[in-house]
N, C-alpha and C positions, 0 to 999 in steps of 0.2 A: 157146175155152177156154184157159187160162194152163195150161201143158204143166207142172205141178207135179215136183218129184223124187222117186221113189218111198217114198224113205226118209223124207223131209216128208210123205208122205201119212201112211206108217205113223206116224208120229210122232203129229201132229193127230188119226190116228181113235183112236187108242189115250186120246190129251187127251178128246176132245171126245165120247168114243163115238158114242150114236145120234142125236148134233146133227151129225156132221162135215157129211153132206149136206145142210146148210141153212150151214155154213161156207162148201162149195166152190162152191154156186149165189152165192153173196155177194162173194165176189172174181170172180165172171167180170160183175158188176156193173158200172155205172160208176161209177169213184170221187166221195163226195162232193167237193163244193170250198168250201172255209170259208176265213173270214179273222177277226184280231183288232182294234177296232178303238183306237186312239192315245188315252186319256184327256185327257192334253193338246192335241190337234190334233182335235176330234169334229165334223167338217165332214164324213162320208159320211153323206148321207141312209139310214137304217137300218129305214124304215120297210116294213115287208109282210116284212120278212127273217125267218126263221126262226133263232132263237136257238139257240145252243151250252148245254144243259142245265146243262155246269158249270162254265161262265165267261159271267160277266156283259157281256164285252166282245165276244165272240165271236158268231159268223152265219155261216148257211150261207148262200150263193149260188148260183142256180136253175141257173147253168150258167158256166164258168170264161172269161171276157173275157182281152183283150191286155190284164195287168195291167201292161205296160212302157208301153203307149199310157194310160196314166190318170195323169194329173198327181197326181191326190190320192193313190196309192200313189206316185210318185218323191217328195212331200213328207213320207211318212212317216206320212199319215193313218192307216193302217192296214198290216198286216202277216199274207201270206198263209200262213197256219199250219194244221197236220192238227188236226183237231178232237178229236182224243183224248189227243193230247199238251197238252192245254189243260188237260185234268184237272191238272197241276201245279198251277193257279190255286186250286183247290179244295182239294187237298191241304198247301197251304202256307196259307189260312187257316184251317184247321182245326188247324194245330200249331203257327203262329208269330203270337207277339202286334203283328203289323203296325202299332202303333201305335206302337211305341217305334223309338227309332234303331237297327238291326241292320248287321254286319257280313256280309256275302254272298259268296260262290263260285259261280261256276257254272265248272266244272272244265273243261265237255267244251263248251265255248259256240258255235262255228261249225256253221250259220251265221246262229244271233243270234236264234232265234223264242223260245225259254225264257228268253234275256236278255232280252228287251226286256217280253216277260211279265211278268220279275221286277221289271223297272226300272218297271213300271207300277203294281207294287202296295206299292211299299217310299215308304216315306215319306221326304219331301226331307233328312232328317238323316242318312239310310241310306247305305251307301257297294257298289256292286255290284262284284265282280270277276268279266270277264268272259275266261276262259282258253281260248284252240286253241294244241295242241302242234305241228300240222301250218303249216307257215310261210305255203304256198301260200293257208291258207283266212283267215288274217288279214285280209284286205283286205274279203272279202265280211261278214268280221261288222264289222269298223270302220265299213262302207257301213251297213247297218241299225242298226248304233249311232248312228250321228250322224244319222241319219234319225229315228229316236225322240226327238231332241233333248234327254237327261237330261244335268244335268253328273257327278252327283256318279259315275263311271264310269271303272272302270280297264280296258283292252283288254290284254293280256299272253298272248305268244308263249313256253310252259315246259311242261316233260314235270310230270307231278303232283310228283316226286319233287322239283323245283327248291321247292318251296315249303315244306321244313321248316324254316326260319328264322321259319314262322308257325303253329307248333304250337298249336292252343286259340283260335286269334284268330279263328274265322265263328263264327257265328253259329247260321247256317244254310250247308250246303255241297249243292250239288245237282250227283251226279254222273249226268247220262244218257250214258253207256258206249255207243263204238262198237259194233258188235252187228252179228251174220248178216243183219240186216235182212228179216228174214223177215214182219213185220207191214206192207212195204213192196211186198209181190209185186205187188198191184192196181195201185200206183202208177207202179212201176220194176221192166220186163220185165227189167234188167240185174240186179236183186237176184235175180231165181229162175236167171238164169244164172250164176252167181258164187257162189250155194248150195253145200255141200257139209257132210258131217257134217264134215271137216278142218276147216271155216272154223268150223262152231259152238265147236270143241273150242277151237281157239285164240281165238276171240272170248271163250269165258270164262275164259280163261286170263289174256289181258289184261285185262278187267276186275276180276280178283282183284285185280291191279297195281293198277290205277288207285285201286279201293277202299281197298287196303292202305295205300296213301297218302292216303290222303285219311280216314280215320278220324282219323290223330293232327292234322288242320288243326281240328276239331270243338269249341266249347267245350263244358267242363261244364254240362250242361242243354239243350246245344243241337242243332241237328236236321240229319241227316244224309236227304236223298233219293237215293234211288237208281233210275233209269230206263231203259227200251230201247223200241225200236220192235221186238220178237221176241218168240214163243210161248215158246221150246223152257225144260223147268225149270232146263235146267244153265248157262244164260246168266240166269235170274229168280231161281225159287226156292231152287237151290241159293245162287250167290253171296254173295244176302238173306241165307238162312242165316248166313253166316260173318259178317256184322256181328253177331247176334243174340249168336254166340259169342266176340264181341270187344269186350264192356261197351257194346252199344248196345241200347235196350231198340224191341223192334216196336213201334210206333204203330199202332191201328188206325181206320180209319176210317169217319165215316157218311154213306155214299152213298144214296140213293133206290133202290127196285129198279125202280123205271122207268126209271133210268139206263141200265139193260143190263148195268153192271157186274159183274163176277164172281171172286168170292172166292177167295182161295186159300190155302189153311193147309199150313204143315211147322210141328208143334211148336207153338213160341211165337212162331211167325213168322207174319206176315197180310201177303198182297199181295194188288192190282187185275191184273185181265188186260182187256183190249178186246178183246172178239173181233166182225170186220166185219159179220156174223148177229145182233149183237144191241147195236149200238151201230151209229150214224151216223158213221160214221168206222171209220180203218187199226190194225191192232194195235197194242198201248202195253200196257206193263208200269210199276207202279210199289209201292213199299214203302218207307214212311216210318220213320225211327229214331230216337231221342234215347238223345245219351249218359249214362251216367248217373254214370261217375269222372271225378275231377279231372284234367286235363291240366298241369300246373303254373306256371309263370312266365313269360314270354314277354320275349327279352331289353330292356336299357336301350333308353330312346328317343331317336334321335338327335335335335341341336338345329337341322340343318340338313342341307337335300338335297344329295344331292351331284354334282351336275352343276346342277340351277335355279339362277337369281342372280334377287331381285326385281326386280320393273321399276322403272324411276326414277319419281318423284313427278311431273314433268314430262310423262312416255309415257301414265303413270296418268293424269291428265285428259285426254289427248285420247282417252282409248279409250270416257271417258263419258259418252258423247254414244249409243254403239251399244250398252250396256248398259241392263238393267230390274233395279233394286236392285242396283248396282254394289259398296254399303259391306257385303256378305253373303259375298266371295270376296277371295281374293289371288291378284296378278296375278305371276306369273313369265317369262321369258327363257330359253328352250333354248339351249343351246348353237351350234345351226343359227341361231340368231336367231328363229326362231319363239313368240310368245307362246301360254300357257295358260291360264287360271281354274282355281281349285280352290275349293269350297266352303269356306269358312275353318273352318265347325265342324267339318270333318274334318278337317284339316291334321295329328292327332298319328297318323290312320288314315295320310293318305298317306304322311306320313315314313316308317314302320314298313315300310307295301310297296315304300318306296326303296330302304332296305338291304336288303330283301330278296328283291328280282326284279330282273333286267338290265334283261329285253325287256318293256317294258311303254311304256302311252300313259296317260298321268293326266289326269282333269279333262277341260277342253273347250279344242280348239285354238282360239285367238282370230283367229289372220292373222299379218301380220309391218309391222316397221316397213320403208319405203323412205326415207332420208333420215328428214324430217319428218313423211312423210305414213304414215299407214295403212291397209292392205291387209287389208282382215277376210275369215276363211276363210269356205270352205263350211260349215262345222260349226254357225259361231255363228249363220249366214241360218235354220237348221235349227231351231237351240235355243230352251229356254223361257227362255233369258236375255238373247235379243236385244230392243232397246230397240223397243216397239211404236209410241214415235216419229218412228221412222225413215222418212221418205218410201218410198209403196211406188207401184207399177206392177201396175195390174188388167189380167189376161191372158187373152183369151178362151184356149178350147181349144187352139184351130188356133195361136194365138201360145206357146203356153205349151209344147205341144211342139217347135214353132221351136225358143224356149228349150233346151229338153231336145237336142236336135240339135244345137246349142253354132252356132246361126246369128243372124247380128247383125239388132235388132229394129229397125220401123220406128215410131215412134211422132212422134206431133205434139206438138213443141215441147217437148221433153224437159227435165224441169228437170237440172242439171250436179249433179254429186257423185255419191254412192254411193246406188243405190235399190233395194229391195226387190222382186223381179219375183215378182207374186202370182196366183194362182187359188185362187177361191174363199173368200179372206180366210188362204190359208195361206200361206207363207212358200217362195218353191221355190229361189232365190237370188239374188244379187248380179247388180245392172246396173247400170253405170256412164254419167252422163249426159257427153257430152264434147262442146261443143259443139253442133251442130246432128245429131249422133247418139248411139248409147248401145252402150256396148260390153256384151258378154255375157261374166260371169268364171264361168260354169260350170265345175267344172275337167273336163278331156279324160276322165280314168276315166270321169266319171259322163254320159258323153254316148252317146244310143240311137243305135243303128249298124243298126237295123233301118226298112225304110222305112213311111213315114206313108201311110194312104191315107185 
């Protein structure tokens, strides 16, 4: 039995009255295990799987595998996400016109399951920003970004408040707010230890924050989500509230009541709760907003970045050989020397988040020049822009996690240059033919430190 804290119990039976004991038999459960699956990368067999009611991409699985041992998750086929928090997918075609090119935030984005979500249902003209204020968890969403392979994709390390130079410019903003973690007990015995009514109080204390800023990022008409993985009303309901009373109009939504879903009304306010008793899946909270005043002008556009220099016309062909519709993007030079892509129909979006974010990653790293020669990143082996011309390398399993182990391959009669080391028909990275061997450019971060058997 998960050793609850008293005051969480009183909390829930008071919630849930004469349901609580069909609550508490449901957390000493064992947790579902689901995953999303990659629309661009659809190579995991899917068949006999039991679907996620409200995500078309999503499946439970009968019982949780070494997802580190499976090549087709290191290629980003898919992505292991809580099944309730997937409702996002559902929630956001129900209020945003997915067909048009949209501007996007996801505020609170580490470590990357709602991003890549989002990046799967926006359309290639769309521009996603995906933001952690925490420095440390940068790295693990950059890693499931460039595993999802989208370009059009900004990564940015900034507390909310860093981003009022873009007052009215999303779209759509999706803040799912750190939180007591209380819909998380099943999963992570540390959340019920790390409980306390202190932590709830200040959990929505900072989400106020975060919200507070994050209302003026909103445009006119446009939609503001707001999410937790927590029960209690003063991290949900109440917070929701205070949009409601900040020119944001409640959305409400239509769900199936076979979903399990359950309603929840203050006022003029309607939010979703998940409770583990009556949905396949961990707690989740969410309440949809659209604003409904003008935010006003958003300043001049600048005519050029300020640190990118273009690549030279010279650098440009030789990079278009590893490119799939190369004349669709503009190629830039970091200051590092590291080259990027940016989708060019975006270029007057990306400007705008030049001047007005430090710490950010734009677009998709491409590699770097050595002299003459070019070094293509991990990112681009990943991406839907790499050239499907490009000589590849079929990898059984047992080879394929070699690979992933950053150990040099043995193959017969390798051809020389840069080749695609594949499983499956998907893309896992760069190997290089060198002679009568082949080097392996894994980079060291993304190499499994756990042993194979």
């Amino acid at each position: 039995m998960i050793p609850l804290p008293s005051s969480f119990r009183e909390r829930l039976q008071t919630q849930l009255g004469e349901a609580y004991p069909d609550f508490e038999v449901a957390l000493n459960q064992p947790a579902p295990v689901s995953i999303r699956i990659n629309p661009a990368k659809p190579r995991l067999n899917t068949d006999g799987l039991e679907r996620v009611p409200w995500c078309d991409t999503g499946f439970y699985l009968p019982e949780r595998p070494v997802f580190t041992l499976d090549p087709l998750f290191q290629a980003g086929a898919y992505y292991v996400q809580e099944a309730s928090s997937m409702l996002l997918a559902e929630a956001v075609k129900q209020t945003v016109n997915l067909s048009k090119p949209l501007r996007v935030l996801d505020l609170c984005a580490a470590p990357g399951g709602k991003s890549t979500l989002l990046a799967s249902l926006l359309s290639d003209k769309s521009l996603l920003v995906c933001n952690e204020v925490i420095r440390t968890r940068v790295p693990i969403l950059r890693e499931n970004i460039e595993k999802w392979g989208f370009p059009n994709v900004v990564i940015s390390n900034h507390d909310p408040e860093d981003f009022s130079g873009l007052a009215g410019f999303f779209d759509l903003v999706l803040v799912d707010a750190p939180c007591s973690g209380e819909g998380l007990f099943r999963k992570d015995p540390k959340a019920v230890a790390e409980w306390s009514e202190a932590s709830v109080q200040l959990c929505a204390l900072r989400q106020q924050r975060i919200l507070t800023e994050a209302m003026s990022l909103v445009s006119e008409r446009g939609v503001l989500l707001y999410s937790t993985c927590t029960y209690n009303d003063e991290e949900n309901v109440q917070n929701a509230a205070m949009l409601a009373e900040q020119g944001f109009q409640s959305i409400p939504l239509d769900f199936p009541a076979g979903w399990g879903i359950t309603e929840k009304k203050s006022g003029d306010l309607t939010g979703y709760q998940c409770y583990p008793h009556k949905v396949k899946g961990e707690g989740f909270f969410l309440s949809v907003f659209r604003r409904k005043s003008s935010t006003g002008l958003l300043p001049n556009l600048p005519r050029n970045f300020k640190s990118f220099k273009p690549l030279q016309p010279k650098q440009q062909a030789a990079l278009q050989p590893f490119l799939q519709n190369p004349t669709q993007y503009s190629f830039y030079v970091k200051p590092n020397g590291d080259l990027l892509s940016l989708p060019t129909a975006l270029t007057a979006d990306f400007l705008r988040l030049d001047v007005a974010l430090r710490n950010k990653g734009m677009g998709l790293d491409l590699g770097t020049f050595k002299g003459t020669d070019f070094i293509p990143s991990h990112a681009l082996a990943l991406s839907s822009i790499v050239s499907p011309q490009i000589l590849g390398v079929d990898l059984t399993k047992e080879d394929a996690l070699r690979y992933f182990k950053k150990e040099n391959l043995i193959l017969q009669e390798p051809a020389k240059g840069w080749l695609l080391a594949k499983y499956e028909g998907l893309n896992l990275g760069w190997l290089k033919g060198v002679g009568n061997r082949v080097n392996n450019y894994l980079p060291k971060d993304w190499r499994i430190r756990m042993d194979i058997e």
